[in-house]
C-alpha positions as CSV (number, residue, x, y, z in Angstrom):
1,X,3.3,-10.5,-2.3
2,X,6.4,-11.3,-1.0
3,X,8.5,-10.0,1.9
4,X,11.4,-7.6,2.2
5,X,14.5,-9.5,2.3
6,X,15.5,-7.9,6.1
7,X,12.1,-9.6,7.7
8,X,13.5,-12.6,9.8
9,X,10.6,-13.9,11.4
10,X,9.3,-13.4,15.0
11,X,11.4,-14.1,18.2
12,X,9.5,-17.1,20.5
13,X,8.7,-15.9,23.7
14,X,7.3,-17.4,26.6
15,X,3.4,-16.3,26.4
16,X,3.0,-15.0,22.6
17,X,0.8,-15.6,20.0
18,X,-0.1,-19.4,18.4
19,X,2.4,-19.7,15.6
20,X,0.4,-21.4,13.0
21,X,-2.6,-18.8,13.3
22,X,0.0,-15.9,13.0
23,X,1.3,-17.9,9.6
24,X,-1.7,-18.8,8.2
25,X,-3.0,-14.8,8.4
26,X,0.0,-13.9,7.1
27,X,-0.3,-16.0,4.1
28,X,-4.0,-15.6,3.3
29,X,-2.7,-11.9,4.2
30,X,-0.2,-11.9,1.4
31,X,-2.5,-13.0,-0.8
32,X,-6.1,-11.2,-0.4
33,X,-6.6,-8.6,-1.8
34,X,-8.6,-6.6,1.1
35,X,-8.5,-8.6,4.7
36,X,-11.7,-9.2,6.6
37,X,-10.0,-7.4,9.9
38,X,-7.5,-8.0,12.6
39,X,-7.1,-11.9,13.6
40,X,-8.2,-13.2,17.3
41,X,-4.8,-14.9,18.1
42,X,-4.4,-17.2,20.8
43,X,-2.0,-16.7,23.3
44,X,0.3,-19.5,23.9
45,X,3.2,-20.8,25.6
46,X,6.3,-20.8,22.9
47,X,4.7,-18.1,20.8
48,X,6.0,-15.4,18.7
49,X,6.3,-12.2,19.9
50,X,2.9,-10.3,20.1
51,X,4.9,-7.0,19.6
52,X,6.2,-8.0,16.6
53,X,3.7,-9.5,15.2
54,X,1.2,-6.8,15.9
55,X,4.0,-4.3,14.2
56,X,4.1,-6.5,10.7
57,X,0.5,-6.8,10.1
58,X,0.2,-3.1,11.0
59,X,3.0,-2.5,8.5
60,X,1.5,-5.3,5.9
61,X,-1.8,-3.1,5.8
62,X,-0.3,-0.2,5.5
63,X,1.5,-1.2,2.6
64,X,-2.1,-2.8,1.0
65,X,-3.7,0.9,1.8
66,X,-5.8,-0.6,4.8
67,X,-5.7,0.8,8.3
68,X,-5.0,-1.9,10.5
């Protein structure tokens, strides 16, 4: 599966969630079939933003038929 050409990525904000666990869901995301459930993300300094974040995987699911 691969993106829409207008996603961009997340902003970094001060306290947001750990970068590599938000790209690693994303790509076992992109390429399950049916994901287990929502991810525990760590919160870290220099993280993407949790609103964002939150928004794509909701809008991810959504597009694979799952409520999120």
């Amino acid at each position: 599966m691969s993106q829409p050409f207008e996603f961009r990525g997340f902003d970094l904000v001060r306290r947001g969630y750990n970068r590599y666990q938000v790209d690693r869901y994303l790509k076992d995301l992109s390429e399950a079939d049916s994901p287990v459930g929502p991810p525990p993300f760590q919160i870290v300094g220099r993280g993407y933003d949790r609103q964002q974040v939150d928004a794509r995987i909701r809008d991810l699911l959504a597009d694979k038929g799952t409520n999120g």
